[in-house]
N, C-alpha and C positions, 0 to 999 in steps of 0.2 A: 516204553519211551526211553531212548538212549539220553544218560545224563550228559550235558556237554559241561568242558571243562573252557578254564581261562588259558589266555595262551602260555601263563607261567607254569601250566600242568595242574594248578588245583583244581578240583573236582566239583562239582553244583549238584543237590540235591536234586534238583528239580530241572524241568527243561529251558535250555538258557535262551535268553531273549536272543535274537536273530531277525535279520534281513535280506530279502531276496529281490530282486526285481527284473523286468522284462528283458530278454535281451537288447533291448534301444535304452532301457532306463539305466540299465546297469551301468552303460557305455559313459552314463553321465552321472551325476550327482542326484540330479532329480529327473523323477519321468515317471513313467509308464510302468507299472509291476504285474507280476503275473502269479495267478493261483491258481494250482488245480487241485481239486479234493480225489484223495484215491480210497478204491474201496476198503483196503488196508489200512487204512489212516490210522495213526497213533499206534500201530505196530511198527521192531522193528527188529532186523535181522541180526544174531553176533556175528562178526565178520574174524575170520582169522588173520587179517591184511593189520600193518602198523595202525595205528588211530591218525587223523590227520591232524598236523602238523603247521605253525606260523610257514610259510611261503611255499605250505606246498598247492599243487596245480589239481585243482577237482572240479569233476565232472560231472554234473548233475541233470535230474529231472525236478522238477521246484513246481509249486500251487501256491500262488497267494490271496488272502481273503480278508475281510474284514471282521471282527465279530460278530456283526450278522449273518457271518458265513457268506455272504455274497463273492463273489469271484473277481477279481480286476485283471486277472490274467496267466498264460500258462505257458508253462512249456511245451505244454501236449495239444498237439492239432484234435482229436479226439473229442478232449475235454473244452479245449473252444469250442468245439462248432454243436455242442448238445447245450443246448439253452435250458431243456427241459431235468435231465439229472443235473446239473451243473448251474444253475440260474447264477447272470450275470450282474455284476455292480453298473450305477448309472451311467459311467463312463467306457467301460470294457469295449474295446476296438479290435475287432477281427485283424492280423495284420495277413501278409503274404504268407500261404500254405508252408515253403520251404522255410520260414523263418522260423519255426514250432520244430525245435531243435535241442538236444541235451544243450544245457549253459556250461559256459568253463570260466572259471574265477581264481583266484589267486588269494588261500587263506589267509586269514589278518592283513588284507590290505584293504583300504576304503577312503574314500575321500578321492581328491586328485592326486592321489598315491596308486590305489588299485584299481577307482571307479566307481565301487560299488558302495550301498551303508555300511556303518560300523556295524549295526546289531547282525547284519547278515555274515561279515567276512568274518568275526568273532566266531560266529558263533557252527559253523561247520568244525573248528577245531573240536578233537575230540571224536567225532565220529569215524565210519569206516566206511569198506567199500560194502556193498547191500544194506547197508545201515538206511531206515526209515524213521522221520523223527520230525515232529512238531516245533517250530519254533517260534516264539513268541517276543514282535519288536517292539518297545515303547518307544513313545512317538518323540524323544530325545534323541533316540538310535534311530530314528526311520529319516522320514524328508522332511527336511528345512520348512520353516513358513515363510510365503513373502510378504510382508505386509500390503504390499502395493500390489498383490490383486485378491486381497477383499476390500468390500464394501457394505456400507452399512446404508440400512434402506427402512424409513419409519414405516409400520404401516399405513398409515393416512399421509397421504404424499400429496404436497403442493407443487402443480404442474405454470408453469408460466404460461399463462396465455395466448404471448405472442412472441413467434421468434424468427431468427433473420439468419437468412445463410447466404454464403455466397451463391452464384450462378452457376458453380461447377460445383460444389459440393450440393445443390437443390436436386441437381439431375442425377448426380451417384446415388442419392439416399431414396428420389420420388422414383427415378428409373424415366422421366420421363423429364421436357421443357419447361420450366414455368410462363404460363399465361396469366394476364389481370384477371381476375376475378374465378380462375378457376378454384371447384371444390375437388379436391385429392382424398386420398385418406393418408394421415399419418403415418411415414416410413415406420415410426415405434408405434405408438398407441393404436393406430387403428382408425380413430373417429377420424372426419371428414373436418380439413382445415382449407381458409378461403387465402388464397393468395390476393394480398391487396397493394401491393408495390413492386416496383421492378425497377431499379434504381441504380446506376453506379456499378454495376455488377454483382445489386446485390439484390435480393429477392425475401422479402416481408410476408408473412401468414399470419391467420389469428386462429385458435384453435374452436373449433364448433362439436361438442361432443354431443351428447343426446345424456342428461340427468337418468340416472338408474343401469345404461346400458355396461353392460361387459365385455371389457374385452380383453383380449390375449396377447402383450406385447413380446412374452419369452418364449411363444411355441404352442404349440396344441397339445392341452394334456389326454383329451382327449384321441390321440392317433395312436392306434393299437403297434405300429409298428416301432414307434418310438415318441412314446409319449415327453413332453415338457414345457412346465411354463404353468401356469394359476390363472386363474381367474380375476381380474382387478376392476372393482364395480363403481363407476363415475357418482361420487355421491353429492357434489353442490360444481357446480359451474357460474361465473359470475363475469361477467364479458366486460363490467365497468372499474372492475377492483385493480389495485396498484394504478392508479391513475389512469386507466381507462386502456391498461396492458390487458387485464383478462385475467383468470386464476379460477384452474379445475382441480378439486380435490378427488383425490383416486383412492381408492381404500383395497388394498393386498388382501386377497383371501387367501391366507398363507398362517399358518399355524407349528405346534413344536412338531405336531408326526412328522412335519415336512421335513425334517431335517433329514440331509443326507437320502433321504428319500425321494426329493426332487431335484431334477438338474434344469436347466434354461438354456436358449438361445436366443443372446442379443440379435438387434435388426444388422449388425456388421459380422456375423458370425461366432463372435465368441462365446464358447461354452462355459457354462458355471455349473454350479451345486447351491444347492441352501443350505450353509454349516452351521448355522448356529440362530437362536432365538428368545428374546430377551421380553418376558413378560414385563420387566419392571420399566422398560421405556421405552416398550412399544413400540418393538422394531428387530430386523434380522439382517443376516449376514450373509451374503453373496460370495462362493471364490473360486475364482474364475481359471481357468486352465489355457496355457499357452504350450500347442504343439512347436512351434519352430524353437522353443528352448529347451522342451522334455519335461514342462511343469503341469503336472497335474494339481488340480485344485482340491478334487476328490480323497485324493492320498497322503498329501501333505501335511503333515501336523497331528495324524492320528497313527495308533497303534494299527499295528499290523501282524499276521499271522502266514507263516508260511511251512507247508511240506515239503521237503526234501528228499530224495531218493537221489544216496550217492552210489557212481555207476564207477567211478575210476578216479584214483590217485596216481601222482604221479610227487617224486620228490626231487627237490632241486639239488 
């Protein structure tokens, strides 16, 4: 393992934390990262080329992974497209063939200065050209958390029994008109809800679930091709409760393994994770991922791991 150093030239025992990320994430602050595990791994070459250098221009092949070894993403077309040596993280997105390219970064810069993390552009100082090297980011040096997309979800959830949309958001969510008295089933939930007003431009439901049934409002964890979402078992229904609103208790089959283990999709598209779960108040954590900013929910606020294989330096 090549020792990395600080950019003032002192030396590290050990292999210095670092971060690397996708070529889309890199472009940004936050996003998207990639890991490829290589056979060689934790090997790595002495190179007779200078060590690198604060601003100089390096070229690399990169892997990044989680500690469970799961993969978020690579450089290497290769190493994407084998699911089986390479098993991927919940979120891991195939992008365009031609994009699976050496990356090129600029040492010690990061932030809206370079682009990329601190613990990544740190931490290639020191290395060389054939140089292969493990780097290890704690989640200070990796990506930002944003508070405002997680969410916190009890397990025994109090659903409202009756609710009111407008006429144009009734048709976006049902896909279809609303009529008096039709039975639908739930854009989220699933169960069958009765439309009982149409008013104003505004359209009334009351929720009719069936006591004991299951359903699956974040995805099918069951689909072999892309499994997501739990099981959530309707356990008392009450159609007179809140003054004659209605109030179905939902109870989440969702537990600690899930963590990071399970990912969701909302009924509008958006993708989550389950990161976190709280025996003592009976309840867990949802964080959500927004592609049109470069925020992964999955990546966000945890340690990271990345190999590198530098192919070219260049000095400014």
């Amino acid at each position: 393992m090549v020792s990395l150093s600080e950019p003032d030239g002192s030396s590290q025992g050990s292999t210095k934390t670092l971060l690397v990320l996708t070529v889309a994430a890199i472009l940004v602050s936050v996003g998207i990262i990639g890991f490829v595990v290589y056979d060689n791994m934790g090997s790595h070459s002495s190179a007779s080329s200078a060590v690198i250098a604060m601003d100089d221009v390096v070229t690399m092949d990169y892997v990044g992974r989680f500690s469970s070894e799961l993969i978020f993403d690579t450089s290497l077309l290769e190493i994407a497209e084998n699911d089986v040596i390479y098993p991927k993280s919940l979120t891991f997105t195939m992008r365009e063939n031609d994009s699976y390219a050496p990356f090129e970064m600029v040492a010690g810069k990061y932030g809206e200065e370079g682009g990329t993390i601190k613990g990544f552009a740190l931490g290639v100082i020191g290395l060389s050209v054939g140089d292969t090297a493990v780097i290890d980011v704690a989640p200070e040096d990796a990506y930002p958390v944003n508070p405002d997309m997680i969410e916190t979800i009890p397990l025994v959830q109090r659903v409202d029994g009756t609710e009111t949309l407008s006429e144009s958001e009734f048709k976006s969510l049902f896909k279809i008109d609303a009529e008096i008295l039709d039975y639908v089933p739930h854009y989220k939930w699933k169960w069958d809800v009765l439309v009982i007003n149409i008013e104003f431009g505004y359209v009334t439901f009351k929720h009719f679930p069936t006591i004991g049934e299951t359903v699956y409002p974040f995805g099918d964890p069951y689909d072999i091709n892309d499994p997501a979402g739990w099981p959530c078992v309707v356990e008392s229904f009450n159609p007179s409760a809140n003054e004659g609103e209605g109030e179905v208790v939902v109870k989440h089959l969702v537990t600690e393994a899930d963590v990071y283990a399970v990912k969701g999709v909302s009924y509008d598209d958006e993708v989550f994770v389950i990161s976190s779960f709280d025996f003592v108040n009976e309840t867990f954590e949802v964080h959500r991922s927004d592609s049109t900013i470069g925020y992964n929910g999955e990546i966000s606020g945890r340690a990271l791991f990345f190999e590198v294989t530098i192919i070219s330096v260049s000095k400014t």
